[in-house]
N, C-alpha and C positions, 0 to 999 in steps of 0.2 A: 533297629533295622538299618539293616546298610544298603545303602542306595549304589545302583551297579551305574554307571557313567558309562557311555555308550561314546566310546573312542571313533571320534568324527575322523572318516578319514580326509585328509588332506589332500587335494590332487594338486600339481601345481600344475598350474596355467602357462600354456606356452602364447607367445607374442605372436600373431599372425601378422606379417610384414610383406606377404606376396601382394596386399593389393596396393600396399605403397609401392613396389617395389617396378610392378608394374605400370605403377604411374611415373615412375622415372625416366622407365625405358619409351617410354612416347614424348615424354616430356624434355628430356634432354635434347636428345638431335634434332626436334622441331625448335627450340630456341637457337642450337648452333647451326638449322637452315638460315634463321632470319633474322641470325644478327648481323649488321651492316660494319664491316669493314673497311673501318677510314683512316688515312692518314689527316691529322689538323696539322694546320701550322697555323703559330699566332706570330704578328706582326705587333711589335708598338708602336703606337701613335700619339704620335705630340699632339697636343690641342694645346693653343694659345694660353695663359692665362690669364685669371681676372686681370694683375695689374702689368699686362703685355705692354700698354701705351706707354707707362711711364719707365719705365726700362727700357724701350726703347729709345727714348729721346737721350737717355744716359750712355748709348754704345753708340762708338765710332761705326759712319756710315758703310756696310759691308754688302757684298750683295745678296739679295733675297729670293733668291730661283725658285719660278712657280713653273708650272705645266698648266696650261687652261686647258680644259678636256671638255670638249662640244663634239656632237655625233657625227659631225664633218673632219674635224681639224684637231689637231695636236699643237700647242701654241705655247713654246717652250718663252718662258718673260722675264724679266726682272721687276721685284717690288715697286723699283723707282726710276730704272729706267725705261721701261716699259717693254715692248713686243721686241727678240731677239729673234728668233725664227719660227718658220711653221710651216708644221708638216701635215698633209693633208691627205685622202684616204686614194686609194688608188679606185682602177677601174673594176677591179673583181672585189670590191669594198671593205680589202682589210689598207691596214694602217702600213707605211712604207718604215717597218721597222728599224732597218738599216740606217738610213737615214736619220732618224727619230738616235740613235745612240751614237751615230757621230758627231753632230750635234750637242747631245750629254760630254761624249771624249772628249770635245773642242773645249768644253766650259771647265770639266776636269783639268786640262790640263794647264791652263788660264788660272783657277783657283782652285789647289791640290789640297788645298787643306780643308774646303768647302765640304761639309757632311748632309746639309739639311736641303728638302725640298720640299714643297707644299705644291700639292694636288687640289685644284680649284676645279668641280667638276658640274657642267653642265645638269639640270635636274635629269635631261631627257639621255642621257649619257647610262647602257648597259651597265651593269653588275661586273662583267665578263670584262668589257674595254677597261674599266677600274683596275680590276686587280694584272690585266696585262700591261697597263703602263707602270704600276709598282711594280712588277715583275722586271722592266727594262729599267725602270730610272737607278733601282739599288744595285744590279748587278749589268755586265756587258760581257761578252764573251768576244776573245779576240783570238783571231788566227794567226801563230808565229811560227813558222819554221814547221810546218805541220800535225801541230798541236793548238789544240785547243785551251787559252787562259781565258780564267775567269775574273776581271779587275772589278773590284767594288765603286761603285760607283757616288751614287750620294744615299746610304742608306737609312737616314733619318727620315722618316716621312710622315709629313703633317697633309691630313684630309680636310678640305671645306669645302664650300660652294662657291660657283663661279658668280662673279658682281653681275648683278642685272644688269643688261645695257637700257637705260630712258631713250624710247623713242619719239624724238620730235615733231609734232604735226605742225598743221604752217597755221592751225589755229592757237596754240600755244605759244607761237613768237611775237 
């Protein structure tokens, strides 16, 4: 007896991809409503290191230009020789900019070869006053002949915190 084989028919399957497809179209321009568009900029910063002390005592004495940053004053200094100037906030309580980078051009042009400066900054000292005085100390914009140049100023900059001042009572003398 011969067995009759009953020819399966084959249908082929088609791929249904409307409901991906319509997951796309909601899903696309809701992530390009809310993707955030930013420019970064990164800044390097020098941080001292471990053996700073004993290299230092190795190099000829040079000058160390800090910026003390307190929510008052701008207190442009020297490592060693201390307080050079300072610049203080005005009446509508921003910073007398100008000022603050003549200041910088004076020390520029005193020591042109000077790159570095270190940013000593009060705890209580904005986010915002930070990166506007990096903003001033690396670069200065000068007016010549009706244009605008931009001279580099000291753009190496090292961040820390300002020395506490010890207040003295007259029980502690």
């Amino acid at each position: 007896m011969k067995r009759i084989r009953k020819k399966r028919m084959q249908e082929t399957v088609e791929l249904n991809i409307t409901a991906f497809l319509n997951l796309m179209v909601v899903l696309v321009p809701f992530l390009l409503i809310t993707a955030v568009f930013s420019r970064m900029t990164v800044l390097e910063l020098n941080l001292p290191a471990l053996d700073a002390a004993a290299k230092e005592a190795n190099e000829d004495v040079k000058l160390q230009l800090q910026v003390l940053i307190t929510p008052d004053s701008l207190v442009v200094q020297d490592a060693l020789l201390g307080k050079l100037k300072e610049v203080g906030r005005r009446e509508d309580g921003t910073f007398n900019w100008k000022h603050f980078t003549d200041v910088l051009l004076e020390i520029k042009s005193r020591f042109p070869e000077e790159q570095n400066i270190a940013l000593l900054m009060d705890p209580k000292v904005t986010y915002r006053t930070m990166i506007d005085v990096m903003d001033h100390v690396r670069y200065a914009e000068i007016v010549q002949s009706a244009t605008v140049e931009l001279v580099e100023l000291f753009p190496n900059v090292s961040v820390g915190d300002a020395p506490s001042e010890q207040v003295v009572t007259e029980g502690d003398v």
